[in-house]
mmCIF file of the N, C-alpha and C atoms, coordinates in Angstrom:
data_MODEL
# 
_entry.id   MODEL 
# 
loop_
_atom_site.group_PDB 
_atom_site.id 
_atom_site.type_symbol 
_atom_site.label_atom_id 
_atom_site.label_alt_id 
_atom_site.label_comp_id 
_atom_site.label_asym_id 
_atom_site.label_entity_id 
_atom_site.label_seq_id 
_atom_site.pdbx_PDB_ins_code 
_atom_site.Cartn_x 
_atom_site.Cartn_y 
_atom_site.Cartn_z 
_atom_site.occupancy 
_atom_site.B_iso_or_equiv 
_atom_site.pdbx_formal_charge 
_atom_site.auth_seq_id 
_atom_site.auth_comp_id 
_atom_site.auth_asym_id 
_atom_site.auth_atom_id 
_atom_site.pdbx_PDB_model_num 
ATOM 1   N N  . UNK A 1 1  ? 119.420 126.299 127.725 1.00 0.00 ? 1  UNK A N  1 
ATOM 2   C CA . UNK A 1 1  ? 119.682 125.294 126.726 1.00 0.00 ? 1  UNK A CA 1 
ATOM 3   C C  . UNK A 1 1  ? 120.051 125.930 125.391 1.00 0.00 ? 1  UNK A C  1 
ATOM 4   N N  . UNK A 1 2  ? 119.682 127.286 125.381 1.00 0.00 ? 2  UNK A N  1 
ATOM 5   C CA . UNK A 1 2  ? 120.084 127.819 123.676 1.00 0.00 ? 2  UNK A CA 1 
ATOM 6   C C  . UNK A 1 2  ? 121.346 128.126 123.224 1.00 0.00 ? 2  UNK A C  1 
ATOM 7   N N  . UNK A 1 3  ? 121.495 128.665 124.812 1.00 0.00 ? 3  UNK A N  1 
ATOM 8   C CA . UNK A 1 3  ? 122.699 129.003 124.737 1.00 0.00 ? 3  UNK A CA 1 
ATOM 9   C C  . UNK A 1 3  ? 123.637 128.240 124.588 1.00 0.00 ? 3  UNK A C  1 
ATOM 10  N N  . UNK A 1 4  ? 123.779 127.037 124.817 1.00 0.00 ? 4  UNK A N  1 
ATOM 11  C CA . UNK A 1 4  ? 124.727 125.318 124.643 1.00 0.00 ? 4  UNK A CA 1 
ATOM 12  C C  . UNK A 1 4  ? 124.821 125.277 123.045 1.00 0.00 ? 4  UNK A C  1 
ATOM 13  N N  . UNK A 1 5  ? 122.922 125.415 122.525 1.00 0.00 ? 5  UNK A N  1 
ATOM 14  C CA . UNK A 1 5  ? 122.929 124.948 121.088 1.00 0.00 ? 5  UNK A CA 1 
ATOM 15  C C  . UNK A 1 5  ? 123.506 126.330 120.487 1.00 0.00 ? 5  UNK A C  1 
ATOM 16  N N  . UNK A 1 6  ? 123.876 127.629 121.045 1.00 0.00 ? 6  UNK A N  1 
ATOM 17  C CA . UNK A 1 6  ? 124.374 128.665 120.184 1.00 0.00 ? 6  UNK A CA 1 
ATOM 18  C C  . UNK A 1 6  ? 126.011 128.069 120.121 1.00 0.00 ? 6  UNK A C  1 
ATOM 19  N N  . UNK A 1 7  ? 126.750 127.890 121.604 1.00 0.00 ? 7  UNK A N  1 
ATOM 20  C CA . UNK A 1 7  ? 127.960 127.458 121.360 1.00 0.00 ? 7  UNK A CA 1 
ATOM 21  C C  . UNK A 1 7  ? 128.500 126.210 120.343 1.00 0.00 ? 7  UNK A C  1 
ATOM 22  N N  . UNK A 1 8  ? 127.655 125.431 120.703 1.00 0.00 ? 8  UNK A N  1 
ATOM 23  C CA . UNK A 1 8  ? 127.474 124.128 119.573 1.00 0.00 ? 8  UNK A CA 1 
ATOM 24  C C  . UNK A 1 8  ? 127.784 124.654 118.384 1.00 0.00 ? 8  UNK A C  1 
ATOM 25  N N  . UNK A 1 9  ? 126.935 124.860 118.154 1.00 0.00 ? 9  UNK A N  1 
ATOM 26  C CA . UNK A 1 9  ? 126.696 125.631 116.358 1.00 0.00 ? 9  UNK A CA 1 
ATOM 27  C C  . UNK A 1 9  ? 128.460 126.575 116.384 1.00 0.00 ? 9  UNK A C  1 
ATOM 28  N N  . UNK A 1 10 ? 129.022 127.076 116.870 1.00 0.00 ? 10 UNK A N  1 
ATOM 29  C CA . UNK A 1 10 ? 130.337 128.071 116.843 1.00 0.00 ? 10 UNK A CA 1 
ATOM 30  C C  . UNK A 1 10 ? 130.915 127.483 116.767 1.00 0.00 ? 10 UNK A C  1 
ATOM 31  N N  . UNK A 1 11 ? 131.151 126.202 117.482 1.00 0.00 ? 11 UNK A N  1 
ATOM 32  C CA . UNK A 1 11 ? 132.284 125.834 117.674 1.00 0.00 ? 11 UNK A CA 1 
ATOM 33  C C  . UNK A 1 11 ? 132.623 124.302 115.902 1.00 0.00 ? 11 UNK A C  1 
ATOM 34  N N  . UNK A 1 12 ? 131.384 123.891 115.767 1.00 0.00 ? 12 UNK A N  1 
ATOM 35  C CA . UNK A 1 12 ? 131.283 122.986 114.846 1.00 0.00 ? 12 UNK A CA 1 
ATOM 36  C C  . UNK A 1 12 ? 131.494 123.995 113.605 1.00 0.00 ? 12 UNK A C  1 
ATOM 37  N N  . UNK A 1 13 ? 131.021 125.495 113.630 1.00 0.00 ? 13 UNK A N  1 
ATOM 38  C CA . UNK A 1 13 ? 131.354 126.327 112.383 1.00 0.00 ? 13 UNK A CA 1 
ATOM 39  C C  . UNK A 1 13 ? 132.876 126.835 112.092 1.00 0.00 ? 13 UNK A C  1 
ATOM 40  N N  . UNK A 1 14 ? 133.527 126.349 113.811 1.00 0.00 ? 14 UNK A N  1 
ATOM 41  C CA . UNK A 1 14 ? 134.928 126.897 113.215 1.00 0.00 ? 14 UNK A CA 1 
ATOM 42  C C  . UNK A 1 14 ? 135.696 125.708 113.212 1.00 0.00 ? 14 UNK A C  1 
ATOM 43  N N  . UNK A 1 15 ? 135.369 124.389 113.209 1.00 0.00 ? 15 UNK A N  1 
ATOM 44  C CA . UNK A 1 15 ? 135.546 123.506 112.808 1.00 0.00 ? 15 UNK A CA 1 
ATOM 45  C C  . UNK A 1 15 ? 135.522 122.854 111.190 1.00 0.00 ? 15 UNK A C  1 
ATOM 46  N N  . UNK A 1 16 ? 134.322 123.227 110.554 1.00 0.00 ? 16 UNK A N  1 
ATOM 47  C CA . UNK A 1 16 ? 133.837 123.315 109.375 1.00 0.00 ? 16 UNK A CA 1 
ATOM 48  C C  . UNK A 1 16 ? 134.716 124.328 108.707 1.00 0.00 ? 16 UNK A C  1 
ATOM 49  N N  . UNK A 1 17 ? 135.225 125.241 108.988 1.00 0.00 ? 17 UNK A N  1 
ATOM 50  C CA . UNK A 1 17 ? 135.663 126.417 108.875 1.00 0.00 ? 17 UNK A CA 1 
ATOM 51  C C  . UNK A 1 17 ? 137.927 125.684 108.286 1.00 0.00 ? 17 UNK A C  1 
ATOM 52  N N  . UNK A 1 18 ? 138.174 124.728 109.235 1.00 0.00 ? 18 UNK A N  1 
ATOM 53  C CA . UNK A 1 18 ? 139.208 124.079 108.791 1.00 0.00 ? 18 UNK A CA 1 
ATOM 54  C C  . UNK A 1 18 ? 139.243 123.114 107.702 1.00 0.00 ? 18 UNK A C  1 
ATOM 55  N N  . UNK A 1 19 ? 138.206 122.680 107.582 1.00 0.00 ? 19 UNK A N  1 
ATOM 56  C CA . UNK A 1 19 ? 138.105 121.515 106.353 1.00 0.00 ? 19 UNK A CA 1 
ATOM 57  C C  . UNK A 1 19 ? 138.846 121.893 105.365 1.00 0.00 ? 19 UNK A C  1 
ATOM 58  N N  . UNK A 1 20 ? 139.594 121.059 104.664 1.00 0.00 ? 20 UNK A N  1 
ATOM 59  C CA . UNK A 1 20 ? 140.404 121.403 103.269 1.00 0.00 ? 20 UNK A CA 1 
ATOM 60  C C  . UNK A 1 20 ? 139.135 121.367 101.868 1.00 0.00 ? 20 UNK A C  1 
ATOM 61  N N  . UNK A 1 21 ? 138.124 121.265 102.067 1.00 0.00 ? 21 UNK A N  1 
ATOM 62  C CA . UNK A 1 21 ? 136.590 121.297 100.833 1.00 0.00 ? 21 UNK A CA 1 
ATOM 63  C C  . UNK A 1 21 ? 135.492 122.302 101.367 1.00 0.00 ? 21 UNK A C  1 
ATOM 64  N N  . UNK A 1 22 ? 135.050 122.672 100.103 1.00 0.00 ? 22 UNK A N  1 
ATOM 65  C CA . UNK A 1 22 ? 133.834 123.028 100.512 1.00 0.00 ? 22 UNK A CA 1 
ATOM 66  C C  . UNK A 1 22 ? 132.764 121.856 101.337 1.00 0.00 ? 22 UNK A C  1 
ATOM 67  N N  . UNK A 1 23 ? 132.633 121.016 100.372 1.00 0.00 ? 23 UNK A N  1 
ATOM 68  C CA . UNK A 1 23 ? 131.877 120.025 100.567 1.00 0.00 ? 23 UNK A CA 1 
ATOM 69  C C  . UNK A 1 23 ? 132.331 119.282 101.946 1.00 0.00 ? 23 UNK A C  1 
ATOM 70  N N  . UNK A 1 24 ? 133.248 118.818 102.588 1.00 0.00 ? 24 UNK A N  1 
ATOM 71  C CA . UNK A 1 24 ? 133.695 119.017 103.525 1.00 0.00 ? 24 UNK A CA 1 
ATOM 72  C C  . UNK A 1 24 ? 133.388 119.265 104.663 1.00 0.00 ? 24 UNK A C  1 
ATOM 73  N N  . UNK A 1 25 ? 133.294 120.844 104.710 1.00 0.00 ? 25 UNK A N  1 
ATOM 74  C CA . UNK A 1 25 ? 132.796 121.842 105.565 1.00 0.00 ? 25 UNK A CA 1 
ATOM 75  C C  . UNK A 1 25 ? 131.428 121.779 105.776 1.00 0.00 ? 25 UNK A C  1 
ATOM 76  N N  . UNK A 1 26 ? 131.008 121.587 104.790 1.00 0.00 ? 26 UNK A N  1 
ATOM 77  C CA . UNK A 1 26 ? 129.404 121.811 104.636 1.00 0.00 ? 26 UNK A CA 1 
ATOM 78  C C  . UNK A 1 26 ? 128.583 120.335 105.455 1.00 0.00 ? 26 UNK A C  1 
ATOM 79  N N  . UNK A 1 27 ? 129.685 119.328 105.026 1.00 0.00 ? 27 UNK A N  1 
ATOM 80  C CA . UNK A 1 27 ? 129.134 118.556 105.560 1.00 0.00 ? 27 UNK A CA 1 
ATOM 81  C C  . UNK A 1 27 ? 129.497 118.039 106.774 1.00 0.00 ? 27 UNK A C  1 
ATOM 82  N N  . UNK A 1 28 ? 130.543 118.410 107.398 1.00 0.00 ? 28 UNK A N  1 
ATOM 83  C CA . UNK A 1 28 ? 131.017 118.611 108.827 1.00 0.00 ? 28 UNK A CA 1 
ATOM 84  C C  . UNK A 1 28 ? 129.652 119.588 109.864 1.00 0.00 ? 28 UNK A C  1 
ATOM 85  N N  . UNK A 1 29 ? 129.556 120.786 109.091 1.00 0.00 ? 29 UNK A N  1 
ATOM 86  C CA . UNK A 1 29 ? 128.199 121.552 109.917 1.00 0.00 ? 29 UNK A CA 1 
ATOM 87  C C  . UNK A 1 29 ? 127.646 120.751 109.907 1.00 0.00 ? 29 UNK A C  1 
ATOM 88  N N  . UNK A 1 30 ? 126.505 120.563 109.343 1.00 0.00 ? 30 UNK A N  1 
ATOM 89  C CA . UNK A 1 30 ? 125.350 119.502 108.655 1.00 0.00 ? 30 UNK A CA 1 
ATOM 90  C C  . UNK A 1 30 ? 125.530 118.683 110.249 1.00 0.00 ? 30 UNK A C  1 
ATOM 91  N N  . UNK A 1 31 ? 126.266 117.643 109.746 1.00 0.00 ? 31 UNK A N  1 
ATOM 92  C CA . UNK A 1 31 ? 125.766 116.554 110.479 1.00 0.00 ? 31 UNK A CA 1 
ATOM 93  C C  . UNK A 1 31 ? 126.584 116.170 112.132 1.00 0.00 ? 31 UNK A C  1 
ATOM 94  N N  . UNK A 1 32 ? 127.500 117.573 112.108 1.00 0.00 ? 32 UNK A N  1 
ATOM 95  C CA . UNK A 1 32 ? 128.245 117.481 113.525 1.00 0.00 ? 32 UNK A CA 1 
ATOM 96  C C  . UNK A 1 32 ? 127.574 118.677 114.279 1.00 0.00 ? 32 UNK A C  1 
ATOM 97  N N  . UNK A 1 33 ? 126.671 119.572 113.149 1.00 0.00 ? 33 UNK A N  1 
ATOM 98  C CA . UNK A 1 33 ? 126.167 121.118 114.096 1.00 0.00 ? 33 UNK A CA 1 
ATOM 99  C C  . UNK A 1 33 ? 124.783 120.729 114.106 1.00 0.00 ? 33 UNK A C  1 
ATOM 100 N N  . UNK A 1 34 ? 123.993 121.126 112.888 1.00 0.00 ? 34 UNK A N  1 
ATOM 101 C CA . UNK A 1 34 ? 122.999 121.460 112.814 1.00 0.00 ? 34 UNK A CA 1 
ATOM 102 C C  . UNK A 1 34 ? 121.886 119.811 113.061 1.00 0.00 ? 34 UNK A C  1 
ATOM 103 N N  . UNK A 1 35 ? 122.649 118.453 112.526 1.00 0.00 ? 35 UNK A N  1 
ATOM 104 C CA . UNK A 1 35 ? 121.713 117.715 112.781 1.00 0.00 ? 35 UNK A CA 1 
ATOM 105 C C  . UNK A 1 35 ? 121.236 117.589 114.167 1.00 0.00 ? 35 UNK A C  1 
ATOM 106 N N  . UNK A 1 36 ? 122.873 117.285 115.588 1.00 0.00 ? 36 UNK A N  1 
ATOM 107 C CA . UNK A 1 36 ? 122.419 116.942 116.419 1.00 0.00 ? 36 UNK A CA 1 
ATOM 108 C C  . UNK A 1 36 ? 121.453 117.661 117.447 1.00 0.00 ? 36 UNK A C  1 
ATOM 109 N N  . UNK A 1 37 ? 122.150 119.363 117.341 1.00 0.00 ? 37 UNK A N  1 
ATOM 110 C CA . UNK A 1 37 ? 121.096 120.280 117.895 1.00 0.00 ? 37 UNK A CA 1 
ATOM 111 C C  . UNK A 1 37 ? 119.920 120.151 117.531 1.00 0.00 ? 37 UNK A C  1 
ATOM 112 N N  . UNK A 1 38 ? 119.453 120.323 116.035 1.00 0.00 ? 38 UNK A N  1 
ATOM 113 C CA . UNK A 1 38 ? 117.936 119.887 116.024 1.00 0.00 ? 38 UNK A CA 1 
ATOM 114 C C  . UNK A 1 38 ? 117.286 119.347 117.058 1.00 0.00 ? 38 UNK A C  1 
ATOM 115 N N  . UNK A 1 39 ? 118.234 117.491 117.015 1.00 0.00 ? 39 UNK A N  1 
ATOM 116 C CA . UNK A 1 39 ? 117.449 116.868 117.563 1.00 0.00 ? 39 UNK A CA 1 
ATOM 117 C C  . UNK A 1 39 ? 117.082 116.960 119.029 1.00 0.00 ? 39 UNK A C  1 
ATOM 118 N N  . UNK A 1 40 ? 118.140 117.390 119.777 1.00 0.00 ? 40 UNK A N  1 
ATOM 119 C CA . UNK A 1 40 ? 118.695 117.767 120.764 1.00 0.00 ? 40 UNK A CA 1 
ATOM 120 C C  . UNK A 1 40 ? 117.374 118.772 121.468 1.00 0.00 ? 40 UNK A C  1 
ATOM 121 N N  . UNK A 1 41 ? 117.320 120.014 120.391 1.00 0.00 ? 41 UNK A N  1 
ATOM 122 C CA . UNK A 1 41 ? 116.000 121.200 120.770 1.00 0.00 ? 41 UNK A CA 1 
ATOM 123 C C  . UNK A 1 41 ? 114.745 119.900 120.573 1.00 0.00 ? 41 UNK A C  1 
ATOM 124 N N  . UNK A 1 42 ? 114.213 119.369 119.681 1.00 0.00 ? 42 UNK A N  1 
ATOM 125 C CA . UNK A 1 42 ? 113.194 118.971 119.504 1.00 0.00 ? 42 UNK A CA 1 
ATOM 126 C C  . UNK A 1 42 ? 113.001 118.133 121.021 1.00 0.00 ? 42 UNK A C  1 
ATOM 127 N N  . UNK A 1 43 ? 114.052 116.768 121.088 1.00 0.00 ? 43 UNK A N  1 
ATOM 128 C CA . UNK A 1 43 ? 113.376 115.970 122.349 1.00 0.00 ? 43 UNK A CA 1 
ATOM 129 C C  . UNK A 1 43 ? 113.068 116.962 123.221 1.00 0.00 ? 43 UNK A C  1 
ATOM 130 N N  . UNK A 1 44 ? 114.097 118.187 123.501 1.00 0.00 ? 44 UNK A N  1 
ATOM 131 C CA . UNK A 1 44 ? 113.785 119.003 125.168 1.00 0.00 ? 44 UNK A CA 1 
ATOM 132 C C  . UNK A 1 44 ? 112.926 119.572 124.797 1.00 0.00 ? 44 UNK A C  1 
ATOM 133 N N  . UNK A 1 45 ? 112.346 119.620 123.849 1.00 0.00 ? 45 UNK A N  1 
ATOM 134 C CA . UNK A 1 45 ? 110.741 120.849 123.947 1.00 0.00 ? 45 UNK A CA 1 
ATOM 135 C C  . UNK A 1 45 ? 109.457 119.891 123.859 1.00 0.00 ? 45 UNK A C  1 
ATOM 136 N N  . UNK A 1 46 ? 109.747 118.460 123.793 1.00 0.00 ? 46 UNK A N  1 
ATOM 137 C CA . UNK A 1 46 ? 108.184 117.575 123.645 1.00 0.00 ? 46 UNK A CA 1 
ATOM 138 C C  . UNK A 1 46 ? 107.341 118.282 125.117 1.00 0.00 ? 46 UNK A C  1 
ATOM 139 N N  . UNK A 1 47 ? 107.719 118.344 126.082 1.00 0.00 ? 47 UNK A N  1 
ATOM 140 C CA . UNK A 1 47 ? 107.341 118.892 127.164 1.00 0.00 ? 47 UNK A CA 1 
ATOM 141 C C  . UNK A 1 47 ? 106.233 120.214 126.864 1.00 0.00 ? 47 UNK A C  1 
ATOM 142 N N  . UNK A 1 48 ? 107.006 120.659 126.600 1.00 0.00 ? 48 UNK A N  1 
ATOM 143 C CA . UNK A 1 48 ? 106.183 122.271 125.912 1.00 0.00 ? 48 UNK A CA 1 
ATOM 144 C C  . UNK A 1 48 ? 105.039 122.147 125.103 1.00 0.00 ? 48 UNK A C  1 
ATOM 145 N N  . UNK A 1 49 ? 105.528 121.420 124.300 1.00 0.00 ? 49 UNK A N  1 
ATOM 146 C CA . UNK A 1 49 ? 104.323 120.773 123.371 1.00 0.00 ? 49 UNK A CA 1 
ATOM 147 C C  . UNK A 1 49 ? 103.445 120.461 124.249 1.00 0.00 ? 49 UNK A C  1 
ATOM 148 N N  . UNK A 1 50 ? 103.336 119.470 124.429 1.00 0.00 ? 50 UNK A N  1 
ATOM 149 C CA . UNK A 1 50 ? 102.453 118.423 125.062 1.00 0.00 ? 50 UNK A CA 1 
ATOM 150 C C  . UNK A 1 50 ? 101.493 119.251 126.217 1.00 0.00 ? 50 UNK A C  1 
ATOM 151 N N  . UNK A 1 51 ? 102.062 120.242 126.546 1.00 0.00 ? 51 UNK A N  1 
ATOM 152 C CA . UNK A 1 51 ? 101.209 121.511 127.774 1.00 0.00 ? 51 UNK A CA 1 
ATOM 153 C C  . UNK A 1 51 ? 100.555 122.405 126.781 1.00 0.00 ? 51 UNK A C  1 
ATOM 154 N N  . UNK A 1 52 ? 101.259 122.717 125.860 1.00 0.00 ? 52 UNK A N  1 
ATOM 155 C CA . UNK A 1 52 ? 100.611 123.667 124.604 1.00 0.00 ? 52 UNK A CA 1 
ATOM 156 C C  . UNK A 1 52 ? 99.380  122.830 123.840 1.00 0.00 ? 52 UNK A C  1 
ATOM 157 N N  . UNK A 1 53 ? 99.854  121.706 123.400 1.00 0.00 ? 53 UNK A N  1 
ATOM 158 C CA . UNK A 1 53 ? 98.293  120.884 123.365 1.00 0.00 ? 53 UNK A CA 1 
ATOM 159 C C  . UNK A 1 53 ? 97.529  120.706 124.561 1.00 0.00 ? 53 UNK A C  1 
ATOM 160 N N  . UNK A 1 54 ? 97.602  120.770 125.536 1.00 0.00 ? 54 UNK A N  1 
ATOM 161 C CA . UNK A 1 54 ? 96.887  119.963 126.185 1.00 0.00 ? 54 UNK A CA 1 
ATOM 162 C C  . UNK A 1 54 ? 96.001  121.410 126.872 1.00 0.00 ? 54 UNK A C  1 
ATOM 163 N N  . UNK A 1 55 ? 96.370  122.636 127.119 1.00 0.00 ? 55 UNK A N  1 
ATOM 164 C CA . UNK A 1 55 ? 96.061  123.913 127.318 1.00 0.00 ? 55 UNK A CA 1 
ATOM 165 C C  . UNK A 1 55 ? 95.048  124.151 125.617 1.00 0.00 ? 55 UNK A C  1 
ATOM 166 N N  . UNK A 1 56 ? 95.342  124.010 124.492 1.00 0.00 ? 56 UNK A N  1 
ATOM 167 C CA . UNK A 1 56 ? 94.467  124.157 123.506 1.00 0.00 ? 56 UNK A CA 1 
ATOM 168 C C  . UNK A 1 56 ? 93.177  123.112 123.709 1.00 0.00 ? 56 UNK A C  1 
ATOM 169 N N  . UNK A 1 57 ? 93.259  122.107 123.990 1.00 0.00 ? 57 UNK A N  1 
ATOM 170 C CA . UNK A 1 57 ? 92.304  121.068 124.047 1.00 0.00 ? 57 UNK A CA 1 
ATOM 171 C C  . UNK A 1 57 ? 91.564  121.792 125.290 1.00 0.00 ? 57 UNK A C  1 
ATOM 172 N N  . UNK A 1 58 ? 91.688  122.208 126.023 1.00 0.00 ? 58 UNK A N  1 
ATOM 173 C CA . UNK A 1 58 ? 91.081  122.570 127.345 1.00 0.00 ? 58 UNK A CA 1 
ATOM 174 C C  . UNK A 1 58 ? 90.403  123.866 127.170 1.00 0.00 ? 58 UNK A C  1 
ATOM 175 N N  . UNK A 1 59 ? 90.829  124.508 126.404 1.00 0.00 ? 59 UNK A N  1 
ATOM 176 C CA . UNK A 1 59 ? 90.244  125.703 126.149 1.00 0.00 ? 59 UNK A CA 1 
ATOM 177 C C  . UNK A 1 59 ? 89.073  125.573 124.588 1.00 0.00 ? 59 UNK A C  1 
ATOM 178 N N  . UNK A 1 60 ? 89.325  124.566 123.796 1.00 0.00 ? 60 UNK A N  1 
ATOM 179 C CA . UNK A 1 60 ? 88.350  123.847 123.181 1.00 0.00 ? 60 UNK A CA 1 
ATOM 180 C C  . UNK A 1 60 ? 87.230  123.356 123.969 1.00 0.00 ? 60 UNK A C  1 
ATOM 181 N N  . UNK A 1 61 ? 87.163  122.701 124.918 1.00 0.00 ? 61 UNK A N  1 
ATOM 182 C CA . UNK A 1 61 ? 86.386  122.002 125.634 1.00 0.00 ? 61 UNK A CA 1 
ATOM 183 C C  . UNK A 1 61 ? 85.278  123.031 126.093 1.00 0.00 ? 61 UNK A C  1 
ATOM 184 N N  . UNK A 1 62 ? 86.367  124.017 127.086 1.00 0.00 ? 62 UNK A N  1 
ATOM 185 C CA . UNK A 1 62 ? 85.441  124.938 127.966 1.00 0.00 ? 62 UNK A CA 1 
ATOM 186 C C  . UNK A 1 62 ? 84.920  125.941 126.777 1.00 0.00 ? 62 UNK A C  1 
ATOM 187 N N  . UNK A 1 63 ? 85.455  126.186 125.444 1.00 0.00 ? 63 UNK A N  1 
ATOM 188 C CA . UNK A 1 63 ? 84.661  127.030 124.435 1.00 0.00 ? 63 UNK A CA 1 
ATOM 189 C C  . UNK A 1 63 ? 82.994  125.878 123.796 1.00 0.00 ? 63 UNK A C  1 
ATOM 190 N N  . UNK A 1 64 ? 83.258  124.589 124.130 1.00 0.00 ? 64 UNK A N  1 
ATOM 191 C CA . UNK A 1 64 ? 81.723  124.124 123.494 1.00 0.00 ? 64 UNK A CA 1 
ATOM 192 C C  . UNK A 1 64 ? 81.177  123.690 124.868 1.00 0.00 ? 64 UNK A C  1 
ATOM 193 N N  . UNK A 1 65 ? 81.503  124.285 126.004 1.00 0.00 ? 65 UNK A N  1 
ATOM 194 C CA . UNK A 1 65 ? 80.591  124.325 127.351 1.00 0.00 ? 65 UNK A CA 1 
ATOM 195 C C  . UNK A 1 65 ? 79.875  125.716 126.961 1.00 0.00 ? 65 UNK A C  1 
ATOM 196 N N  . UNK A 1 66 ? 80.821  126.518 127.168 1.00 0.00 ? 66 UNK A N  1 
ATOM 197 C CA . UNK A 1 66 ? 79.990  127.729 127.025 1.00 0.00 ? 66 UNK A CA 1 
ATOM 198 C C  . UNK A 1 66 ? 79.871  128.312 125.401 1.00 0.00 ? 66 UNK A C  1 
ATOM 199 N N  . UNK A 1 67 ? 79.029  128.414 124.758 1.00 0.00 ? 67 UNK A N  1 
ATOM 200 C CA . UNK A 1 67 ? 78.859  128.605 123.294 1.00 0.00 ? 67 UNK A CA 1 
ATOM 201 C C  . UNK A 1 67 ? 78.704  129.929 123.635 1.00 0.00 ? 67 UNK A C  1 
ATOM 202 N N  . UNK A 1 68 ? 79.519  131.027 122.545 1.00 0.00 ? 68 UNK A N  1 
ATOM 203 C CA . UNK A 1 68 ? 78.556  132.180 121.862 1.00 0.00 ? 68 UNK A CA 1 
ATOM 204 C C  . UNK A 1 68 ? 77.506  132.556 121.104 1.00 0.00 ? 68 UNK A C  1 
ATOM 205 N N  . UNK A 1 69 ? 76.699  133.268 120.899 1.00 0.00 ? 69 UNK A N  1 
ATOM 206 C CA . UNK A 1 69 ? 75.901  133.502 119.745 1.00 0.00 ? 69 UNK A CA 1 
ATOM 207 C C  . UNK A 1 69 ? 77.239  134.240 118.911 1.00 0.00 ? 69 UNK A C  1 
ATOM 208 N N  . UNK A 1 70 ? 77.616  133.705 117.462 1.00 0.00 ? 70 UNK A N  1 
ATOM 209 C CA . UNK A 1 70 ? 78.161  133.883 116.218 1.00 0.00 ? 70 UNK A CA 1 
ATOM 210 C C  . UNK A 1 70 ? 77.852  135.339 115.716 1.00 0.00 ? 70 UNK A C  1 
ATOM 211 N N  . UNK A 1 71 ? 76.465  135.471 115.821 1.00 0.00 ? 71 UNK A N  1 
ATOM 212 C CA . UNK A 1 71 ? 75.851  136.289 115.116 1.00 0.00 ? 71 UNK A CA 1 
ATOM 213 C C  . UNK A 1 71 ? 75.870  138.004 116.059 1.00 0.00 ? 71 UNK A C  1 
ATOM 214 N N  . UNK A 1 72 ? 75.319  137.692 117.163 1.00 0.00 ? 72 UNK A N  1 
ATOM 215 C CA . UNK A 1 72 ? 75.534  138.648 117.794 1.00 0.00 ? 72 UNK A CA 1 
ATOM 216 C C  . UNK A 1 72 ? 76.665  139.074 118.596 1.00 0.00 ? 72 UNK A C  1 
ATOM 217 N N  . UNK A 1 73 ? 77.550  138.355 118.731 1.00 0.00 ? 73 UNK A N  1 
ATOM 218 C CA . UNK A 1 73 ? 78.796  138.163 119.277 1.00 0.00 ? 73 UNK A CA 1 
ATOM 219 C C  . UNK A 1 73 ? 78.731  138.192 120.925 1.00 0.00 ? 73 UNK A C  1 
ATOM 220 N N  . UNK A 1 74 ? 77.046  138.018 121.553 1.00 0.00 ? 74 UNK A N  1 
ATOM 221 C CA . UNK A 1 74 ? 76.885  137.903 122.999 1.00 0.00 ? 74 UNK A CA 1 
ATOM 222 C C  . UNK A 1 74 ? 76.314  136.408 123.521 1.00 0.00 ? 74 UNK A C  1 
ATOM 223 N N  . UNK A 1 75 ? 76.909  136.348 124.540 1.00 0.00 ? 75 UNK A N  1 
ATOM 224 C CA . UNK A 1 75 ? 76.262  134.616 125.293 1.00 0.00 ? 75 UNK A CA 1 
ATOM 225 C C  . UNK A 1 75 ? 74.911  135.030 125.477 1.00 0.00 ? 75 UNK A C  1 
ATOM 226 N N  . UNK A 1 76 ? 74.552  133.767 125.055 1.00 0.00 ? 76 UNK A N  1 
ATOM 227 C CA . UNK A 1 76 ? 72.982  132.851 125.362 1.00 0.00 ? 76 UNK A CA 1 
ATOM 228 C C  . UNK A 1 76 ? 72.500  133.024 126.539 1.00 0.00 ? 76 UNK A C  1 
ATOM 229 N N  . UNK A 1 77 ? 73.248  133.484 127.667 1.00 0.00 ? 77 UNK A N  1 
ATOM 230 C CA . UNK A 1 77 ? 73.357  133.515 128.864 1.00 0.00 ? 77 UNK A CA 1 
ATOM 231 C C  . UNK A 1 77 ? 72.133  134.782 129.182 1.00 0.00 ? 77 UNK A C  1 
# 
């Protein structure tokens, strides 16, 4: 998928790249390169997320099953 959003981004920069303005150009990237990829990376990674939370929460859980001693840095055990 990065590789799509790397071509994306090239091809909208040599697009931007023809504009007769700065302003133009700038805003040709903007909102023909960089907005839609954003959005584009963000929806395809909720997935990732959502395992990356859900792997932190789980490893929260099983850390106040099994507690350390703080102090000595060995289980109660």
């Amino acid at each position: 998928m990065n590789i799509v959003a790397i071509g994306w981004i090239y091809v909208v920069l040599m697009m931007a790249i023809t504009e007769n303005s700065v302003v133009a150009g700038i805003l040709t990237f903007v909102l023909y390169g960089l907005l839609p990829v954003a959005i584009i990376l963000y929806i395809s990674g909720s997935k990732q997320r959502k395992r990356k939370q859900d792997a932190g929460l789980a490893a929260r859980q099983a850390a106040d099953k099994h507690p350390t001693d703080t102090q000595s840095g060995t289980s109660p055990d």
